[in-house]
N, C-alpha and C positions, 0 to 999 in steps of 0.2 A: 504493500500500500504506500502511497504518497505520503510525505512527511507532514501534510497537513491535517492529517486523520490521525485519529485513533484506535482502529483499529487495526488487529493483525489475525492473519490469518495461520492455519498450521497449513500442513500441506496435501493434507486430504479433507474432503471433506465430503460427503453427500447430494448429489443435482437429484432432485425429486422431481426433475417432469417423468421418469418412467411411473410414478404416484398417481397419473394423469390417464395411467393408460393407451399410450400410443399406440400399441402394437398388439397384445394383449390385454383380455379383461382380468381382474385377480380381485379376488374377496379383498373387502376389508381386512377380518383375519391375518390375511396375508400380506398385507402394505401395514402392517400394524409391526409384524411380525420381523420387516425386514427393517424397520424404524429398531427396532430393538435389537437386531442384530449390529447395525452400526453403530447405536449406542453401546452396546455391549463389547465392542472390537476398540474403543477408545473414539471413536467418529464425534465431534462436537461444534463441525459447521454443516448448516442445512441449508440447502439454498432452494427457491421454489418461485410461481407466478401464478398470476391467474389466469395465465393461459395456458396452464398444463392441468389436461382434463378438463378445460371450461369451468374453476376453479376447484375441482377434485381435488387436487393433491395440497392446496393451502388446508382444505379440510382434515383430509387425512394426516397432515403434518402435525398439523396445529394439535391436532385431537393428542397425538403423541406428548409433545413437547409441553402442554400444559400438566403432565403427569411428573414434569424434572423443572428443579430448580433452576429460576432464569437467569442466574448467574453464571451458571455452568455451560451456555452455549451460544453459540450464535447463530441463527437466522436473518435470512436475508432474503427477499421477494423483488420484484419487481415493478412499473408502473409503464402506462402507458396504453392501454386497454381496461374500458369500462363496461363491467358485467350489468343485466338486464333481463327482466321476464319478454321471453319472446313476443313478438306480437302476436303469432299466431301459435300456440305449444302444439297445435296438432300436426302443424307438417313441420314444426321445425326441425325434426331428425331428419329433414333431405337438406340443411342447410351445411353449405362449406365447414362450419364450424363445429357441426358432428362429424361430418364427414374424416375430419383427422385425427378422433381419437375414437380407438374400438369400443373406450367404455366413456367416462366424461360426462359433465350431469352438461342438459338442457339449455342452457342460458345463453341467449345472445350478445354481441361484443360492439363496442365499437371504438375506435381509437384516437386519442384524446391526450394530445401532448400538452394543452395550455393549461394554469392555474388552475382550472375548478378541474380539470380531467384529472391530475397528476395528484389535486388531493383527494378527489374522491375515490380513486382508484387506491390510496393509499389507506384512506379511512376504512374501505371495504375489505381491504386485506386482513389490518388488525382485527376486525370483527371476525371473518372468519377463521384465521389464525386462532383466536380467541388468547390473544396477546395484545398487552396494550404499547408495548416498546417493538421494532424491530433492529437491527445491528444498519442497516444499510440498504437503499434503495438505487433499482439499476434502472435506466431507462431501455425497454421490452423494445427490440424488434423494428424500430425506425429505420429502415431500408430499404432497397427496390422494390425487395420479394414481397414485402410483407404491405408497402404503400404503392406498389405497380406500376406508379410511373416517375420520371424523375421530378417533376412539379409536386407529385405525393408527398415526397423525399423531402423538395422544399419549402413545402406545407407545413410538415411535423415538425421542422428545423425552428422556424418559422413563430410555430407554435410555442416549441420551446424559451425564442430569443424574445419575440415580441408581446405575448400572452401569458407571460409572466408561468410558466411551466417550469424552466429550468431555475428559477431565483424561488420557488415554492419551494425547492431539493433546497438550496442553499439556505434557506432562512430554518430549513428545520436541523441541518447540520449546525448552523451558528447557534440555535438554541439548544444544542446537544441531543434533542430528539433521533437522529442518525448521525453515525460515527462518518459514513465513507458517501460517496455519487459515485452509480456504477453507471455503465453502459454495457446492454448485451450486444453483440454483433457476431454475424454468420456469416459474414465478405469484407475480404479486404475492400479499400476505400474508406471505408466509412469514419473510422479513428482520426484522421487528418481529419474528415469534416469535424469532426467532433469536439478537436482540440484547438481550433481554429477561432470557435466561439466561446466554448465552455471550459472554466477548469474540472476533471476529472481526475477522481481516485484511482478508480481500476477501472479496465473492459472483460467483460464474461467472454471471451473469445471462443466460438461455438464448434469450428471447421477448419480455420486457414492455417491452424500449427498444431499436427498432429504427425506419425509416425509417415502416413502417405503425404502428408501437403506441408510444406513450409512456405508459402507465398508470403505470407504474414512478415519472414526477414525483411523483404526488399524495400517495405514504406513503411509499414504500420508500427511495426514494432521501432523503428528509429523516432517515429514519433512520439510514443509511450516517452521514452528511455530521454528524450528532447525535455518534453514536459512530465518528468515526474509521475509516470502512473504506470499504476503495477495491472499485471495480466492473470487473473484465472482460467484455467483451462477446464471450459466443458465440452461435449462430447470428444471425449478423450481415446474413444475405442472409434474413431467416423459417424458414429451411429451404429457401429455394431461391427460393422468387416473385422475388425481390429480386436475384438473379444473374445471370438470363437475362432475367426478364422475363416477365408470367402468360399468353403465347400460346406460350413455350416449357415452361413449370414452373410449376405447378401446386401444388405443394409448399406447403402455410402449418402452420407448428405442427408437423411432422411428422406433415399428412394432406391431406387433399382441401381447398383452402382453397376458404370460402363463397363467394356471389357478391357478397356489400358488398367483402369482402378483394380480389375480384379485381377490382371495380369500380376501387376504390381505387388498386389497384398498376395499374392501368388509367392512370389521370391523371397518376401517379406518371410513367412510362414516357414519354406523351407530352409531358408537359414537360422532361424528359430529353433528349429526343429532337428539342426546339425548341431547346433548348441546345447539343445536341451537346455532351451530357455521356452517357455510357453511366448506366443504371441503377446498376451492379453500383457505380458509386464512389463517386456519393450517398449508398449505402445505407453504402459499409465506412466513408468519413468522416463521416458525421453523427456516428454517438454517440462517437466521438474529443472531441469538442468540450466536452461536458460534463466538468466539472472533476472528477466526481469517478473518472471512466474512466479506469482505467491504459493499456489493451491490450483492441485486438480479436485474436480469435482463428477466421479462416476456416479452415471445413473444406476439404480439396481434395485428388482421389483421382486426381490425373493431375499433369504437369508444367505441361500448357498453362493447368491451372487456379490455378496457383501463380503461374504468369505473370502472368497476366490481374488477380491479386488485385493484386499488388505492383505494376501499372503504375497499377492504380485508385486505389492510395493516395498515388501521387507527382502526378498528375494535377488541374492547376489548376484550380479551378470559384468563378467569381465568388461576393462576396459577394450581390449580387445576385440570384442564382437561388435563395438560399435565403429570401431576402425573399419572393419571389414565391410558392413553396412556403406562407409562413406565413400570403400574402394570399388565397391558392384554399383555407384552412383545408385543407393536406394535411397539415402539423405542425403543432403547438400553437407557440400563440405564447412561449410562454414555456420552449420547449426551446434550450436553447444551441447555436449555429448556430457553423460555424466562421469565424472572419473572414478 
């Protein structure tokens, strides 16, 4: 984190949009269950939004962490989308926003970067949360994909600079209500727009620095490291190729990943696999390494998956194998390896 915050991160911590249900549906039970298994492996950052699950996993989180002393940990959500009873609840299960998660309650969205959006969206959190503090708020998903065109892009901006959106963050960091101003981003570009106008703590970085992609070296990251802000790393496995492995998952981006990506996680895998190194720990310790990485943040919708993370990050792996990675050009040579 930036020396103007206070907070610090460790360097694992919990992404609860799998809480959300993208992919699969999982009981309650079960999202309870893997809540406890991260707390029980030492896990004590939780990070979540109300866009995972249509705010499911704030629920489910919340439900968790109101049972542990709130001293003991940090949560962190996001803004930038405002939940709402459908207009219509009988067809709204053919709407976009059912459509990308398997389970995910009901609720309509709309996105709302100015003053009254950034605090309502922030008041609704803590209600559902059912916390009245949280550690740090990131601004959700402000980019192409997510506002379609580039006038979208400088709408939301816009929103932020002019409608008093981004000085809403800042006045509840000066009153100590939040420690950190995050930003999430899934593409490179966006950090330069970001820091052009806004001071920022950290970016939730989603895709662009991970075991397949370092694009994120070339701009983004000299930008951070320019202005003072530190980098979390989430989807730390692609969205899934990276976990298992592309003859189990298929997952890149959060979709069908092409055949270069799966080439690639191809080679990735069986050199892993010369090493008797699992995939899944190369992938969570590589961007650790870079200095300007506070905290990875694995998703995981079971206990065995929370396992499986936390044994990949204690797990010794020469420096050597990552040598050899930089000499079959699977990394770029100039991405910080760990020693």
């Amino acid at each position: 984190m930036t020396n103007t915050t206070l907070l610090t991160l460790p360097e694992i911590g919990l992404g609860c949009g799998t809480l959300g249900d993208p992919d699969e549906v999982i009981s309650e039970l079960q999202a309870q269950a893997t809540l406890s298994a991260a707390w029980d492996g030492g896990i004590r950052y939780f990070d979540t939004a109300p866009w995972y699950g249509n705010t499911q996993s704030e629920h489910r989180l919340g439900y968790f962490l109101r049972q542990k002393p709130r001293e003991q940990f940090i949560v962190t959500t996001k803004v930038g989308r405002v939940y709402s009873r459908p207009a219509d609840p009988k067809t709204f299960h053919t709407s976009p926003w059912m459509a990308r998660w398997k389970g995910g309650l009901p609720f309509d969205l709309r996105f709302d970067y100015s003053r009254e959006g950034i605090l309502r969206s922030y008041e609704d959190s803590l209600m559902r949360l059912g916390l009245n503090t949280v550690d740090a708020l990131a601004i959700h998903d402000l980019d192409l994909k997510h506002q379609k065109t580039d006038e979208g892009v400088k709408h939301a901006l816009n929103q932020l600079s002019h409608e008093g959106g981004y000085q809403a963050l800042r006045d509840m960091k000066d009153r100590g209500e939040i420690k950190a101003i995050g930003v999430g981003i899934n593409h490179t570009g966006m950090i330069p727009l970001f820091l052009e106008r806004f001071e920022i703590d950290y970016f939730l970085v989603a895709m662009p620095y991970t075991l397949l992609d370092q694009t994120a070296l070339d701009e983004d990251f000299a930008h951070c490291a320019k202005h003072d802000a530190s980098v979390v790393i989430g989807a730390v496995y692609a969205s899934g190729i990276l976990a298992t492995g592309p003859n189990d998952n298929r997952s890149y981006g959060y979709q069908d990943a092409p055949p270069d990506v799966i080439a690639r996680a191809q080679k990735l895998e069986a050199l892993c696999l010369e090493n008797d190194i699992p995939l899944r720990a190369a992938a969570l310790q590589f961007p650790l390494a870079h200095p300007l990485v506070s905290s990875v943040i694995p998703g995981s919708n079971s206990p065995s998956q929370v396992e499986q993370n936390l044994e990949a990050l204690k797990l010794p792996i020469p420096p050597t194998f990552w040598q050899t990675l930089k000499a079959e050009n699977l990394i770029r040579e100039d991405a910080p390896v760990p020693s």
